[in-house]
C-alpha positions in Angstrom: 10.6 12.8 -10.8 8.0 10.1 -11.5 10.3 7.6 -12.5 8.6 6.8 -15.8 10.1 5.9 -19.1 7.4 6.3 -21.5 4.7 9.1 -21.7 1.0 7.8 -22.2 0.1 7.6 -26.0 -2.3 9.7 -27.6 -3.8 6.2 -28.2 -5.1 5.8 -24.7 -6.0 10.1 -24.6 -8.6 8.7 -27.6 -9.6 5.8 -25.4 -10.4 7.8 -22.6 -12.8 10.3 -24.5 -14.3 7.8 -26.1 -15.2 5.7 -22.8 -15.1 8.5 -19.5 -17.7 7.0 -18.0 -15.5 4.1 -17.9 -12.4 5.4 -17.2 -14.5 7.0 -13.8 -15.3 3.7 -12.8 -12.3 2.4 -13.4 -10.6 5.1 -11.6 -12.5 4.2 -8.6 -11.4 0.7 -8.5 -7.7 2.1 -9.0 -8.1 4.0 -5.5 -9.8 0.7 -3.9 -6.5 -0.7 -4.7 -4.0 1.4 -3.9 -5.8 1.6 -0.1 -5.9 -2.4 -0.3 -2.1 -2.4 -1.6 -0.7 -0.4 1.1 -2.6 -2.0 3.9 -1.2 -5.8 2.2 2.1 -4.1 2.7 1.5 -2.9 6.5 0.7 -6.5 7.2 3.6 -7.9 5.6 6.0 -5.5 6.7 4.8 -4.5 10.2 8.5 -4.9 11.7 9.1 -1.8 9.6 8.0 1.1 11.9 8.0 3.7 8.9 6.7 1.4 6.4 3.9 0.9 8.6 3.3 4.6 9.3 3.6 5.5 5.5 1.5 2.9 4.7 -1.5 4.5 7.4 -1.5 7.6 5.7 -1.5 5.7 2.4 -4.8 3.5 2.8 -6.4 6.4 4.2 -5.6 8.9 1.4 -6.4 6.1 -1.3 -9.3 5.5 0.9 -10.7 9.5 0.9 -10.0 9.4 -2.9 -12.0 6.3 -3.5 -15.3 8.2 -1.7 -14.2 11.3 -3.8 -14.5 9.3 -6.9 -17.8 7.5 -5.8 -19.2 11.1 -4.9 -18.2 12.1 -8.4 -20.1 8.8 -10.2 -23.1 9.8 -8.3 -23.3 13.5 -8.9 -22.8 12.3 -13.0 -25.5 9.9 -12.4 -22.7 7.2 -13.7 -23.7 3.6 -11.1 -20.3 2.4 -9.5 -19.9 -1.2 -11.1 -17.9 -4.3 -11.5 -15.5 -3.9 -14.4 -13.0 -6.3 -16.0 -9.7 -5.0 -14.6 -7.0 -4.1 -17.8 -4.0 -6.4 -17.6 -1.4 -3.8 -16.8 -1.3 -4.3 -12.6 -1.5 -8.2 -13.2 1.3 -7.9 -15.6 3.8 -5.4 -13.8 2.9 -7.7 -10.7 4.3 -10.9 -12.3 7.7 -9.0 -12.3 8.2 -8.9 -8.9 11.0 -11.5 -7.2 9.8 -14.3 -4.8 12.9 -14.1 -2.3 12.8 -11.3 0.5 14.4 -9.0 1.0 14.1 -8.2 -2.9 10.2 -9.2 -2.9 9.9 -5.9 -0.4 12.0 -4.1 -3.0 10.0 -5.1 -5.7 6.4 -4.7 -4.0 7.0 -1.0 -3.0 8.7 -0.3 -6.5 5.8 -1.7 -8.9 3.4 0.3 -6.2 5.4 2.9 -6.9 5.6 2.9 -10.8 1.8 2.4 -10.7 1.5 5.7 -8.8 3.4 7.3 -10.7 1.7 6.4 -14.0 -1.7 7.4 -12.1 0.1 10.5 -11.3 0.7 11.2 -14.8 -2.5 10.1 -16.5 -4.3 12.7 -14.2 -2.0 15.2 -15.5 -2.8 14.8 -18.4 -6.5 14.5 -17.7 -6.5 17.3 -15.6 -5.2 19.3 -19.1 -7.2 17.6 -21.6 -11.0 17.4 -20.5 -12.9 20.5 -21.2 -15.4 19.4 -18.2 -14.3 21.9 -15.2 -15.5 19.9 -12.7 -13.4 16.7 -14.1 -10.3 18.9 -14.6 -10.2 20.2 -11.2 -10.6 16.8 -9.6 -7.8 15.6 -11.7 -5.8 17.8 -11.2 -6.3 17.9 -7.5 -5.3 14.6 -7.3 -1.6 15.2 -8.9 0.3 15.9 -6.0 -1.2 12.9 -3.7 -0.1 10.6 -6.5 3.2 11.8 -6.8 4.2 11.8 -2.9 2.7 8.2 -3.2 5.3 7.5 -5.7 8.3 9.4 -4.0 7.5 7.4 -0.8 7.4 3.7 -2.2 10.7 4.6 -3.5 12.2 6.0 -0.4 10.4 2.4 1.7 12.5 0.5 -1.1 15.8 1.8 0.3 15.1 -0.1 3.7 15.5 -3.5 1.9 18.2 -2.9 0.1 21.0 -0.5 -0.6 19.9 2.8 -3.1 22.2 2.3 -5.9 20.3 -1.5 -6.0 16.9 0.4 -5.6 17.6 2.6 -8.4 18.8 0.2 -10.7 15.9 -2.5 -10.5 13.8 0.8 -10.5 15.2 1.8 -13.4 14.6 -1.9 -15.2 11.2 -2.3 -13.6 10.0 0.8 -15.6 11.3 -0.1 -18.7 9.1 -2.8 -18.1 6.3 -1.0 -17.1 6.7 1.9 -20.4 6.7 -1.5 -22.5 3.3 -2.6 -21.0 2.0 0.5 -21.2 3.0 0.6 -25.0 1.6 -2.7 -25.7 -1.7 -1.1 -24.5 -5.0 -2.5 -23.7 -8.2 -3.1 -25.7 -10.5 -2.2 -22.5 -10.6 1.8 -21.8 -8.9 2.1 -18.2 -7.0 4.4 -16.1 -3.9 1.9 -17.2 -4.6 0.4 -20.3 
């Protein structure tokens, strides 16, 4: 369903208990994003009517998320801050093709994959934290991320026929489970 290729390791489960408080912040950004990623996409697509209608709903769901975190922070007494991002968005990013149509392809695919690994990470969240405040919000936030995913997908088979979709899917998250894998020294929703 989510496309991925690789589970998160227990590696970045350690990180997260280690640094929540980070991870919370981080998570924040993550939804500043997404909202700022769809609405880059609504201005470079607008000719694409759906695109631009999916993309609406997008940046305003990303958007309540990004209070819900903030209203989280504050009730922990954790200050939202500036952090170092991790290197995973910069790196998926730098997979994506320069030519349209496949750029579009690309763009709404690598959003895609990084929904879905969102989508996944609160999962496991969601099952791991003994907080029940935490594993409530987590996993409230499962099926957003997923219909996030499932839609990016869906926008990629406007560009270009869905056997091409599938197939530079199916190479982009190989290269996103190898990323993943290599990990991250920084404790992050995607290191």
């Amino acid at each position: 369903m989510l496309s991925l290729r690789s589970p998160s390791s227990a590696r970045w489960l350690a990180q997260a208990d280690a640094h929540l408080d980070e991870i919370l912040v981080d998570h924040a950004h993550c939804e500043k994003k997404a909202a700022g990623v769809a609405m880059n996409l609504l201005f470079a697509y607008v000719d694409h009517v759906e695109l631009a209608r999916e993309m609406t709903e997008i940046v305003n769901e990303e958007l309540e998320h990004f209070r819900m975190v903030l209203d989280l922070l504050e009730r922990r007494g954790i200050p939202f801050r500036k952090l170092a991002p991790s290197s995973y968005g910069q790196r998926l990013h730098e997979r994506i093709r320069k030519q349209e149509p496949d750029r579009a392809v690309d763009r709404l695919l690598v959003a895609g994959l990084i929904e879905a690994r969102s989508c996944e990470r609160f999962s496991l969240l969601g099952d791991h934290v003994t907080d029940p405040e935490l594993r409530d919000f987590y996993r409230g936030l499962f099926e957003s991320e997923a219909r996030h995913h499932a839609t990016y997908v869906r926008l990629a088979c406007d560009f270009a026929p869905e056997a091409q979709v599938r197939e530079r899917l199916h190479w982009l998250a190989a290269e996103e489970a190898a990323i993943i894998e290599a990990g991250d020294p920084v404790a992050r929703m995607h290191s």
